[in-house]
N, C-alpha and C positions, 0 to 999 in steps of 0.2 A: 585528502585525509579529512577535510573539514564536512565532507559530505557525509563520506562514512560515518562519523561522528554522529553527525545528525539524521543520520537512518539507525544509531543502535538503540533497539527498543520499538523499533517502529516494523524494519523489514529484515530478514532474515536469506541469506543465499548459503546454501549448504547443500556440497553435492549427496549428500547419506537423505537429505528432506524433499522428494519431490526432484528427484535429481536436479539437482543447483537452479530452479526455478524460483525467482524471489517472492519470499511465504512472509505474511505477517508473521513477526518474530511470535515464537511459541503456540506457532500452529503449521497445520501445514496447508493453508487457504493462499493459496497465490494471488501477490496483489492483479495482477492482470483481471482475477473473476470482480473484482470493486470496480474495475476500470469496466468491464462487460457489462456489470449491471446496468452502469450511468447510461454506457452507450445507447441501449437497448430502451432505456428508460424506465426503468427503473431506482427507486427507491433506497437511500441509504439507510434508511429503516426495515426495509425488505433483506437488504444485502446483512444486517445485525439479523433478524429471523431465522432466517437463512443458515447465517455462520457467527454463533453464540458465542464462538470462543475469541472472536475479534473484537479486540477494545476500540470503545469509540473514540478514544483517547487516539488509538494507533492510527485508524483511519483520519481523525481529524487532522495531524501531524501531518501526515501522509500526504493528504491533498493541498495540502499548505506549503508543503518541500515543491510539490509539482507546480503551483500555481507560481513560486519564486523562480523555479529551474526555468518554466517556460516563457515568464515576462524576461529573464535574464537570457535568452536566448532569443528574443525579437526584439531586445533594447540594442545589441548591439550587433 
């Protein structure tokens, strides 16, 4: 529940949006394409270009939840 929490406002899962693909909330830009960009190499300034309607705000959250999830899942 605590997670939930801290994805509302950030990521968005609704099967009517992108069929239940998780979209930045209040769009329908699935986080996966943020994740593609990095891989690929590019640019979080590229990937706002891009997709205008994505707050940096939401992205920066975003990768902040991931970088917690994933050091908490190789601490333990």
């Amino acid at each position: 529940m605590e997670r939930q929490n801290a994805l509302a406002g950030i990521a968005t899962i609704d099967a009517d949006i992108m069929h239940g693909v998780p979209c930045f909330t209040g769009t329908r830009v699935p986080v996966q394409t943020l994740l593609d960009y990095l891989e690929s190499g590019e640019t979080i300034e590229q990937f706002f270009a891009d997709y205008p309607r994505v707050k940096r705000e939401q992205v920066t959250q975003f990768l902040r939840l991931a970088k917690e999830r994933l050091l908490e899942c190789i601490s333990s």
